[in-house]
N, C-alpha and C positions, 0 to 999 in steps of 0.2 A: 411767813407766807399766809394770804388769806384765801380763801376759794368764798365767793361771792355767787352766790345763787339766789337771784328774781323769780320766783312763779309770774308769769302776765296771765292771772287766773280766768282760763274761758277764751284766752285765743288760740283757737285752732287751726289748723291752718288743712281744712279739707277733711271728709268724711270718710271712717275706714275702709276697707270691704269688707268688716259685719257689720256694718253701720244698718243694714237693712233692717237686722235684727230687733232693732232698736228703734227703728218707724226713725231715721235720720238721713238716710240716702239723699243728697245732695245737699247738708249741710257743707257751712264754709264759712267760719266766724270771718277769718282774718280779709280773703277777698270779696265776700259780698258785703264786708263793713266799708272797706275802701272804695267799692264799684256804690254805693250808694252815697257816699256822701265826696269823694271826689279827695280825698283827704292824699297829702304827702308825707312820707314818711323818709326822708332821706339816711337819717342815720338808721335807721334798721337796715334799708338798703344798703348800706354803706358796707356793713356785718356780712352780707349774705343774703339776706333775708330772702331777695326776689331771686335768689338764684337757686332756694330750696324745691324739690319736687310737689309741684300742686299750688305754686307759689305765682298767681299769673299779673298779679294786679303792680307790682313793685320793680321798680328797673335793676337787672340786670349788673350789678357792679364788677367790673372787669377786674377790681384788685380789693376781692372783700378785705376785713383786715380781721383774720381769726377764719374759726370753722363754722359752717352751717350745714345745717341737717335738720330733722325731723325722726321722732318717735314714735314708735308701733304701741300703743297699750296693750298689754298683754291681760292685766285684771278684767274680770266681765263685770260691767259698769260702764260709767260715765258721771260719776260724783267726786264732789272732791276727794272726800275718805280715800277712796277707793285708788285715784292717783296719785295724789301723796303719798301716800303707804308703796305704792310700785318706785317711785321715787328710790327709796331708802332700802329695797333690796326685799318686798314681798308681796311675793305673788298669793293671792286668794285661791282656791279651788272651787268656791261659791261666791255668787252675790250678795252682798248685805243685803236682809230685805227689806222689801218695800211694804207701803200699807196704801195701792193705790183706793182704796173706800173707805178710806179712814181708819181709826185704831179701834180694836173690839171695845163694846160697850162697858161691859163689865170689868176692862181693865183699866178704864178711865173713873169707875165709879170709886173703884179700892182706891187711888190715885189721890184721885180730889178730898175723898176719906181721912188719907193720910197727910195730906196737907192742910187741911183743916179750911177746905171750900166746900160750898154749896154746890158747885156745879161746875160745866164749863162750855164753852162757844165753840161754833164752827165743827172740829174734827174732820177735815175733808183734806184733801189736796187744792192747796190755793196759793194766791201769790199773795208775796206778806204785806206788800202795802196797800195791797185791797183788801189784805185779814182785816184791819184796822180800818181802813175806810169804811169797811162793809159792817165790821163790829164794834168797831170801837164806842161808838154810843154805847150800846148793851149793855156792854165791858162796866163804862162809869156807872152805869144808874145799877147791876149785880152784882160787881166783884169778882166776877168769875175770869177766869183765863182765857185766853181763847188759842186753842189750840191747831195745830195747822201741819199739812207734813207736805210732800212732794216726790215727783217721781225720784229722788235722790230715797237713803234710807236715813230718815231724820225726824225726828218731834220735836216740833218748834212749839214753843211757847210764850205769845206776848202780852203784855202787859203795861197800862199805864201808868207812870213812877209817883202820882199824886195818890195812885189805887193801892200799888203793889210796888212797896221799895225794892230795890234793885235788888240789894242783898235777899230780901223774900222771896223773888223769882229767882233766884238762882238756888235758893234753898227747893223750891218746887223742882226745879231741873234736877238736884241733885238726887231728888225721890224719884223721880221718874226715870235716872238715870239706874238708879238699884234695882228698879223692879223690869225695865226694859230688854232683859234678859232671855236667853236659853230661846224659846222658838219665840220673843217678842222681840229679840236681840236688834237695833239698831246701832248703825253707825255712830251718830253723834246725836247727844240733844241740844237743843239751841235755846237760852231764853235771846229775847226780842224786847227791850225796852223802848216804851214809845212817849212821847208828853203831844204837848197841843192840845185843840178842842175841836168839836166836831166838823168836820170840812177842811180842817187843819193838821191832822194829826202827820207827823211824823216820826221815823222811828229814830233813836239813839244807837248809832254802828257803833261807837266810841266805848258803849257800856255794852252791846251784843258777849256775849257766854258762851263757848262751846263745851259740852260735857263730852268727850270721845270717849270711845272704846280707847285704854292698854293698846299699842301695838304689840307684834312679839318681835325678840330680838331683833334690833337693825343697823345699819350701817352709823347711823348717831351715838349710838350705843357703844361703837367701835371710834367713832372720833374721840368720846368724852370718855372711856379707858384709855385712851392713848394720851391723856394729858391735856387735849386740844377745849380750848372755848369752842361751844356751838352755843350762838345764839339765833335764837326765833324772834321775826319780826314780823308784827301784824297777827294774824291770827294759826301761824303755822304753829305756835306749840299746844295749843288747842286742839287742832288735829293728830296730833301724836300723843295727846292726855298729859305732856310735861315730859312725856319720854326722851331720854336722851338728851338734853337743853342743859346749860351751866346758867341762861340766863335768857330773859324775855322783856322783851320792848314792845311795848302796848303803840298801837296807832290809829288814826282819826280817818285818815282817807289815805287815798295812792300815793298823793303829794306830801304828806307827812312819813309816809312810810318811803318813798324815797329819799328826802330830805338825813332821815335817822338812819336810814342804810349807807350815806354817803356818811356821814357822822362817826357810824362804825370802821367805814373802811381808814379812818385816818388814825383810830387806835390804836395804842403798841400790846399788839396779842397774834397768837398764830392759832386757826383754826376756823369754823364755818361761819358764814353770816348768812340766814337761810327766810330769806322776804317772801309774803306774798302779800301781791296786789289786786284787792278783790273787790274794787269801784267796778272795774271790768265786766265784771258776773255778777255781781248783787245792784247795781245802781242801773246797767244799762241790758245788759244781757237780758236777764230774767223779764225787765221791765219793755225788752224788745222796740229799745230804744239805738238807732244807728246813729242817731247824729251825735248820741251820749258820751256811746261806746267811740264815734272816732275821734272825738274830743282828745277823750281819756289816752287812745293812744298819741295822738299829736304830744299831748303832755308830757310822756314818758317820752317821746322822739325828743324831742326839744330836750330835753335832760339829763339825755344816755351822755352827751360830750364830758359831762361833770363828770358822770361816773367812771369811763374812760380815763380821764385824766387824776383822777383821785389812784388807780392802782398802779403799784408799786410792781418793781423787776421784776417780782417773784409772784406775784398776785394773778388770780384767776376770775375772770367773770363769766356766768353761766345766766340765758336768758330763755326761758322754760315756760312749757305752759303745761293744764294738767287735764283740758277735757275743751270742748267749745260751747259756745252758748252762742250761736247765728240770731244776732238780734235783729235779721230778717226771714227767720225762718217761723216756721207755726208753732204754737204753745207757748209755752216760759218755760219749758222746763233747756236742762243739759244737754248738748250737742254731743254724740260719739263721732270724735278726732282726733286725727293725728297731731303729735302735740311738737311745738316748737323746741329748735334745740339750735341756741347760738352760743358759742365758746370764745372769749378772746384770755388771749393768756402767752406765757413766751413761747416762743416754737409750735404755735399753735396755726395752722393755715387749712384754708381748702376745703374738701365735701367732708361730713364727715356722713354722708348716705343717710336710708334708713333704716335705724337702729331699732331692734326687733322687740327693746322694752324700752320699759320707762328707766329700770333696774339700773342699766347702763350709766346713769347718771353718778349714783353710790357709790357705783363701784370703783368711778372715776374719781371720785372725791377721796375714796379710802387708798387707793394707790396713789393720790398725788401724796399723800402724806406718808405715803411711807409702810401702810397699817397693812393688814392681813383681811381679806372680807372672800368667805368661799361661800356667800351664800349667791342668790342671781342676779345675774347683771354678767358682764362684761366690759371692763374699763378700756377707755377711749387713748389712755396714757399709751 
């Protein structure tokens, strides 16, 4: 048996009620991407999808086939870190922090010290393909880094790969990931490889690095004691630092990472295949692009049939999201929303409401298999 779980990273489908909190009150990735570009999405619909609570833009399917639903985030955030990890069965009792004014002076000076630069770019809150737009000259004719973060809790660092080979910047990520500690503590550091020339430059997603924080103990953890393959595709074992994974497939974009998730589901093994698609949130979301973002999901409609038909009698598919990104809402930054939750699997039918975590998911996955998991969540089984 497999249990097949898609992140659609950054589709939400409506704003919480502490979305306030959060300066997000009437976000809506999912229907004001549909309400602005007019997009069909029939096999989502097909699922459920329109017939989820806060779900207005999608018809209605008289005989979904599986369950649908919608999840409460329970972690205080709206980043990836922060949803993924409730995913797998742990709740935070603080926020990762942020650095909305950039990172202290003097902890970038030791930084660069130890890395053996001069200096470095930017330090502000910015969006990364204007990092490079805005610096990337700089960048060439200094050597310097240019450093960048956002309302997520992240240190990003890019670099051009003619400047700074890939392996160097991620040698820099891994300093910055020792020292970003204790009350400097971030979620994840990101290197950012970029090539091109000026007016040109674009970034390399393919070679992108995440350095996460160790999670603690979780529901993966409990797959891969029990015997089971969990594999990570795309950039989710990044986000869990390698925790818990027997193995990891590198991906280029949403299509390539579909493509190798359909790939996997035809393998002879029993246990997780755990995707995320994050064209969604990094290509179109952030860059507050709708026609981007409904592409992107068109793509994935168009493709769900594959995946459908690739699972087997005993096989589970799970289609999740982990925060929103209204790529017609203000900013770049993350959306606080309720996150998507479609199930198709045997004996699987109907609402399944909504579910008060993210937790709920894990805990789903560790009872189908059989396993022991008392930490939070609530399985769906």
């Amino acid at each position: 048996m497999k249990a097949v779980a898609i992140v659609l990273d950054s589709v939400g489908l409506g704003y919480l009620p502490d979305a306030p909190l959060f300066g997000d009150e009437g976000a809506d990735t999912l229907d004001h991407t549909v309400l602005k570009t007019g997009i069909a999405l029939p096999h989502l619909a097909g699922l459920g999808l329109g017939r989820v609570p806060g779900v207005h833009t999608l018809p209605r399917a008289e005989r979904p086939r599986g369950g649908f639903g919608r999840m409460r985030e329970v972690n205080p955030g709206k980043d990836t870190t922060t949803g993924h990890w409730e995913f797998v069965g742990i709740h935070l009792e603080k926020p990762f922090r942020t650095f909305p004014h950039g990172f202290p002076e003097d902890v970038l000076r030791e930084w660069a010290e130890a890395i053996g630069v001069g200096g470095w770019l930017l330090n502000r809150p910015y969006s990364g393909t204007e990092a490079i737009r805005d610096h990337g000259e700089a960048h060439l004719k200094t050597g310097y880094p240019i450093v960048y973060t956002s309302a997520d809790s992240v240190f990003q660092v890019a670099a051009h790969v003619d400047v700074v080979p890939v392996e160097e910047l991620y040698r820099f990520c891994q300093v910055a990931r020792e020292r970003l500690v204790g009350e400097l503590q971030v979620a994840r550091v990101i290197a950012r490889p970029f090539a091109g020339e000026p007016g040109r430059f674009y970034r390399l997603e393919h070679l992108r690095k995440d350095f996460a924080l160790e999670p603690p103990r979780n529901v993966l953890d409990v797959l891969k004691e029990g015997g089971l393959e969990v594999v990570g595709v795309g950039k989710i074992p990044d986000i869990y630092a390698g925790r818990g994974f027997t193995r990891k497939v590198k991906t280029k974009d949403n299509r390539d990472g579909l493509e190798k998730t359909l790939a996997l589901m035809g393998e002879p093994f029993s246990g997780l295949v755990f995707t995320n698609l994050v064209d969604f949130d990094s290509k179109y979301g952030h860059r507050r692009d709708p026609e981007g973002y409904g592409r992107a999901l068109v793509e994935l409609d168009a493709f769900l049939p594959r995946l459908l038909a690739a699972l087997g009698p005993e096989d589970h598919l799970f289609l999740v999201s982990d925060h929103g990104n209204d790529p017609t809402f203000f900013g770049t930054d993350h959306t606080r929303e309720y996150g998507m939750l479609l199930w198709v699997g045997p004996g699987v039918e109907g609402e399944l409401g909504t579910r008060e975590t993210f937790a709920d998911l894990g805990a789903t996955w560790a009872r189908l298999f059989g396993l022991a998991w008392d930490g939070p969540g609530t399985s769906l089984v």
